[in-house]
C-alpha positions in Angstrom: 0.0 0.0 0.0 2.9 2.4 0.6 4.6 1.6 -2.7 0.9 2.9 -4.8 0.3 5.8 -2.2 3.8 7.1 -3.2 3.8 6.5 -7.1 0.1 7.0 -7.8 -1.0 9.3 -4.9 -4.0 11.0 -6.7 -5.0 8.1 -8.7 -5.1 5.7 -5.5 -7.1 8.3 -3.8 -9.5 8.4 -6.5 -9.9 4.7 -6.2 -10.2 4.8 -2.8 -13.6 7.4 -2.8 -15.0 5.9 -6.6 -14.7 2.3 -4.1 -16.0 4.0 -1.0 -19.1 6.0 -2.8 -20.0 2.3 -4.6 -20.5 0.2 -1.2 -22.9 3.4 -0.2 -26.4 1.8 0.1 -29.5 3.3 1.2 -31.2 0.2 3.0 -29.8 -0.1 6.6 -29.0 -3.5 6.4 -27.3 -3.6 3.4 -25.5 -0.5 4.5 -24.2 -2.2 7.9 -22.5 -5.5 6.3 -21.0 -3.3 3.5 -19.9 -0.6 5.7 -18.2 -4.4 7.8 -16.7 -5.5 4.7 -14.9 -1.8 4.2 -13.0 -1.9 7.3 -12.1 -5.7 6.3 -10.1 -5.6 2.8 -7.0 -6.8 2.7 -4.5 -5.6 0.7 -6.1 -4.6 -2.2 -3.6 -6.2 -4.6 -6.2 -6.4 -7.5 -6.9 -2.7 -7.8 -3.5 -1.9 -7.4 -2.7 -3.9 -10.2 -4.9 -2.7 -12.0 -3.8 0.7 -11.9 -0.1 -0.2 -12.2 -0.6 -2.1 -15.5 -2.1 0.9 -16.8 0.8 3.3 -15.4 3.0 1.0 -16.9 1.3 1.1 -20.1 0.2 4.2 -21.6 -1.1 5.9 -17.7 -4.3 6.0 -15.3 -7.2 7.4 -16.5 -10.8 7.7 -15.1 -11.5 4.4 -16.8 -8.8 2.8 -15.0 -10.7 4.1 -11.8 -13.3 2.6 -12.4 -12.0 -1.0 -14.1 -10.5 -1.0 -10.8 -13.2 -0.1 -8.5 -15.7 -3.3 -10.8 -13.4 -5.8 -10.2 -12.5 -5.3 -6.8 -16.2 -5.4 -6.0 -16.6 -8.5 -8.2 -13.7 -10.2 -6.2 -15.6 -9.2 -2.9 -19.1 -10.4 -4.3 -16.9 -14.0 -4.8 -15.7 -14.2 -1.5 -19.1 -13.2 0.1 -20.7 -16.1 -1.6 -17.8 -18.3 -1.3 -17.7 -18.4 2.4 -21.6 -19.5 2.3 -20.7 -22.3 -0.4 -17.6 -23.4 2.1 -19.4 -22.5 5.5 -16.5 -20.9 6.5 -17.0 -19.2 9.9 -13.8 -16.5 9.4 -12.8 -14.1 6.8 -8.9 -12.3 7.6 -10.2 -13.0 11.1 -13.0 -11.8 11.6 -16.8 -13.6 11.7 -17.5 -14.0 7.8 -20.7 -12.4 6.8 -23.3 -15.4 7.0 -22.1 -16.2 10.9 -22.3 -11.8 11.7 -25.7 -11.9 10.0 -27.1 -15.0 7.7 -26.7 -16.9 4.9 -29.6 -15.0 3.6 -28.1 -11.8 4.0 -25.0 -12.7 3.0 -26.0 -14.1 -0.7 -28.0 -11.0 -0.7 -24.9 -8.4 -0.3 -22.9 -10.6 -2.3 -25.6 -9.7 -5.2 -26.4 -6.5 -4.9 -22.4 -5.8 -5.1 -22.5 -8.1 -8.4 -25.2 -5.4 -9.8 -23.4 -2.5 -9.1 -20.2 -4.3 -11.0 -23.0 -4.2 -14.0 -23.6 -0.6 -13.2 -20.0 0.3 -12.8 -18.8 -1.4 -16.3 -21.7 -0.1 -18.4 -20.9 3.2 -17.4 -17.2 2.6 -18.9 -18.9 2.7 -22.7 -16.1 0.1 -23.4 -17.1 -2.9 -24.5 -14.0 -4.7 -24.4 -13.9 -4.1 -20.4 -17.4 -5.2 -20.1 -16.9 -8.3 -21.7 -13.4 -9.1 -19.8 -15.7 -8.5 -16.7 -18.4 -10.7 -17.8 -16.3 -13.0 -18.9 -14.6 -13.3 -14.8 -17.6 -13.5 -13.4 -18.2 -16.8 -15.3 -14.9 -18.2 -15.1 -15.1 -17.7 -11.3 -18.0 -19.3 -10.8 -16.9 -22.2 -13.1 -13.5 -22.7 -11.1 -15.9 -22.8 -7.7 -18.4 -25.5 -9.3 -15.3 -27.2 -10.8 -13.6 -27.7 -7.3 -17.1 -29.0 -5.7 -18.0 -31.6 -8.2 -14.3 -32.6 -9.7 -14.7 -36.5 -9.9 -17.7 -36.3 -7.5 -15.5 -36.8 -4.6 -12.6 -34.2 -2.5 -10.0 -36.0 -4.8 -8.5 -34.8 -7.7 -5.3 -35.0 -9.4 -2.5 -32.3 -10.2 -4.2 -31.4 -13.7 -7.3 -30.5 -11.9 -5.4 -28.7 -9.6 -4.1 -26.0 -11.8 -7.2 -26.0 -13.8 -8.9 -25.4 -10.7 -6.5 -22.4 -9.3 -6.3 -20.7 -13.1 -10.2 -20.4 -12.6 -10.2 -19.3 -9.1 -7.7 -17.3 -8.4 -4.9 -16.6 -11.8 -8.1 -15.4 -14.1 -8.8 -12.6 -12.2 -4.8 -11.3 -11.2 -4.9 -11.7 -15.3 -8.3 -10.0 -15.9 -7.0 -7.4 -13.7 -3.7 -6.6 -15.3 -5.3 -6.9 -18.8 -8.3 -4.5 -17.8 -5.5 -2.3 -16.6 -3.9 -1.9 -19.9 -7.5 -1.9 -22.1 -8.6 1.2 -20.0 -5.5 3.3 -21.2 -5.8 2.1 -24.8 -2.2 0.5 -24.2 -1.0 -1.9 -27.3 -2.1 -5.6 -27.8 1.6 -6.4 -27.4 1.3 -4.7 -23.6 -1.7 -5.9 -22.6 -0.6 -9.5 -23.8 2.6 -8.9 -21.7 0.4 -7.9 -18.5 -2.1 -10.4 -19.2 0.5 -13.2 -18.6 2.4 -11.2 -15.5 -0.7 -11.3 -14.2 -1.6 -15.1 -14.7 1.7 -16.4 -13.4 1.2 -13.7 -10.4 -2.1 -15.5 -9.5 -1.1 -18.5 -9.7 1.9 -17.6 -7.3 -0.7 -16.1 -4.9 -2.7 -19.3 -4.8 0.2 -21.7 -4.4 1.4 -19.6 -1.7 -2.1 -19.5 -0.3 -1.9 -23.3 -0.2 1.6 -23.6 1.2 0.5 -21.6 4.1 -2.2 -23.7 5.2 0.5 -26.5 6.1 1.7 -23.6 8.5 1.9 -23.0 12.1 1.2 -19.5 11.3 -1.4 -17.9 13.8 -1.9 -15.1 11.9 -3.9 -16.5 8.8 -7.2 -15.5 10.0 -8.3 -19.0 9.5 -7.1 -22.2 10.7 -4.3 -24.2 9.4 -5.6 -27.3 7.2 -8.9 -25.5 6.9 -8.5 -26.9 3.1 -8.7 -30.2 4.4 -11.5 -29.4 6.8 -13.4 -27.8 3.7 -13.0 -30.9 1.9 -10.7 -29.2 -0.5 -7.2 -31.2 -1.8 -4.5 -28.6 -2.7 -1.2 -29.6 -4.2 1.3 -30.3 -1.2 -1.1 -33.4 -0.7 -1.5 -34.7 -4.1 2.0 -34.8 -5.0 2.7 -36.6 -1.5 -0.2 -39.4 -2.2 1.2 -39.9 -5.6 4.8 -40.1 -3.8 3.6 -42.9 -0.6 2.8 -46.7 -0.5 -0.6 -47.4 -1.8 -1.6 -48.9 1.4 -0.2 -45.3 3.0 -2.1 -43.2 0.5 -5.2 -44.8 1.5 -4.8 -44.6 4.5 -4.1 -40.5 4.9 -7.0 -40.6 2.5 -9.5 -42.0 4.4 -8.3 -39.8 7.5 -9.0 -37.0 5.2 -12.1 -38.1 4.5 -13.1 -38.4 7.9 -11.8 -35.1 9.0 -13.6 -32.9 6.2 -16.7 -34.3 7.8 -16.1 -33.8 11.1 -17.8 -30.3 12.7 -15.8 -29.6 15.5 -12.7 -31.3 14.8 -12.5 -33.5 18.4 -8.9 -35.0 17.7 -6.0 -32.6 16.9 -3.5 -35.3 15.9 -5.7 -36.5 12.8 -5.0 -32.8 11.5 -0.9 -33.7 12.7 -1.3 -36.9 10.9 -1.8 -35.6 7.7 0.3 -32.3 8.2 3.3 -34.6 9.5 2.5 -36.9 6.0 2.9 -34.0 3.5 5.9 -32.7 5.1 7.5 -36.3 4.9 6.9 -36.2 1.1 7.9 -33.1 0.6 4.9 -32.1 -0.9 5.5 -28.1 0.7 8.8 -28.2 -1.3 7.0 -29.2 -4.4 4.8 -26.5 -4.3 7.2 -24.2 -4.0 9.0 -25.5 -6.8 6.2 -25.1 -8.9 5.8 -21.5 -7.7 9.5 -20.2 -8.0 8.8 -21.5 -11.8 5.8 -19.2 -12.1 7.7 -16.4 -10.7 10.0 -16.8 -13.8 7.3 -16.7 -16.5 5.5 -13.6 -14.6 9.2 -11.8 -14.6 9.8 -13.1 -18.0 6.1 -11.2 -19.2 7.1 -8.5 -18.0 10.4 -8.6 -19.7 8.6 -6.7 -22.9 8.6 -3.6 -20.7 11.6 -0.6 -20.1 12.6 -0.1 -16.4 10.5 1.9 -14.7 9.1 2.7 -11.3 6.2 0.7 -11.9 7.5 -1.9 -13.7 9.7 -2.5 -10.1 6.4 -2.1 -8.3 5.2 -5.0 -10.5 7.8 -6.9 -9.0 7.6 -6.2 -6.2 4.1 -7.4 -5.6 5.0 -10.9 -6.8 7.9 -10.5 -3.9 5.1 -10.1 -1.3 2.5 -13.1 -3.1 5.5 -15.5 -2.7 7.1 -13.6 0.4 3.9 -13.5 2.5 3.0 -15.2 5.8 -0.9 -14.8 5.8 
């Protein structure tokens, strides 16, 4: 946040009030969770990326503003709804909407903030943006049906896996970057460029995000292994049931099994059992393999681009995706 405030001052304070005056609602209710998910965003990598790719390009302009103030709320609406999907009682810490008000309310918020995305985008006038826009919204909610239903079951294998985390997560870092450079009218050479930066940085994040929750971290705002409690396989355990016995594998996956149904979890050393498994495989150091060799294609992307202050921004955020403890 300190690296956009100083290179992009006015622009990031534009952003700031555009994104402000859009989660203004007139209904009390809907006024009071929107007004709770203000004071809980996180770093705000999304925006920022958006407006860097278009510093980088050809510079901000008010239809950067507002690219970046639709797909922030889009990635908001996505998490809203997610944490009903998952039931997942926490969000950065704090009570996720469904368990501070209801499920009810929750899906609600989460579409009246999809609505004003359509508001926000048809004001643009650019028809490219809107369709990038639609276009996440369906590939996000593709990647989310994908990761319920993949085989039927919680198992999937490492194909899935990164088919499932380009949905979810590397779609919108690359929506982002290449909205960015469509809303300064930057070449198709850039906007390929940041397109693919932004791709590789997702996928980064999400690998990272998955690394984590084989931590000991207590600053995640969720619980280590939630994944597994979720019913959700990631890659540090695929790779280390492709790497055991058979008769091991099955074993660490019916303990899996068991523990994704369990609400609360009553025995802390089946979560151990599995943590201690993955670590004995090495599946952590796989998945950081596989990340260090996206964090080459995203600095190779942007490769295509002179130095510059925002070009070393751009690096810099993929330094704090892969550098990150929560």
């Amino acid at each position: 946040m300190r690296t956009i405030q100083q290179l992009l001052p006015e622009e990031w304070k534009a952003f700031e009030q555009a994104f402000e005056q859009a989660s203004h609602a007139n209904q009390e209710t809907l006024q009071e969770v929107l007004h709770y998910i203000h004071l809980q965003r996180g770093k705000q990598l999304r925006p920022q990326l958006v407006l860097l790719s278009a510093a980088i390009s050809r510079g901000v302009t008010e239809k950067t503003i507002s690219t970046a103030v639709a797909l922030e709320l889009l990635h908001t609406a996505t998490l809203v709804h997610d944490d009903v999907v998952d039931h997942s009682p926490l969000r950065r810490g704090k009570a996720a909407i469904q368990e501070q008000w209801t499920n009810k309310v929750a899906v609600l918020v989460g579409d009246y903030m999809l609505a004003k995305v359509i508001e926000i985008v048809d004001e643009l006038r650019c028809h490219s943006i809107i369709h990038l826009v639609a276009k996440m919204g369906q590939v996000l909610s593709t990647g989310e049906l994908t990761q319920l239903h993949a085989g039927h079951s919680m198992w999937i294998n490492e194909k899935q896996y990164f088919d499932i985390i380009r949905q979810k997560t590397a779609e919108l870092f690359g929506t982002c970057a290449q909205a960015g450079a469509q809303s300064c009218m930057a070449t198709g050479k850039q906007e390929q460029a940041l397109r693919a930066f932004g791709m590789n940085l997702g996928m980064c994040f999400q690998l990272k995000d998955d690394i984590l929750d084989y931590s000991d971290s207590e600053e995640l705002g969720k619980p280590t292994m939630s994944d597994i409690r979720d019913g959700k396989v990631t890659l540090p355990l695929i790779v280390s049931l492709q790497r055991a016995s058979k008769e091991e594998a099955e074993l660490i996956r019916t303990q899996a099994e068991a523990l994704s149904k369990k609400e609360p979890v009553t025995n802390p050393s089946e979560i151990e059992d599995i943590k201690s498994f993955v670590l004995r495989y090495q599946g952590v150091h796989y998945a950081y393999k596989k990340m260090e060799e996206y964090r080459r294609k995203a600095i190779e992307a942007l490769d295509f681009f002179r130095e510059s202050e925002f070009k070393q921004a751009l690096l810099e955020m993929l330094d704090y995706a892969i550098q990150r403890e929560r």
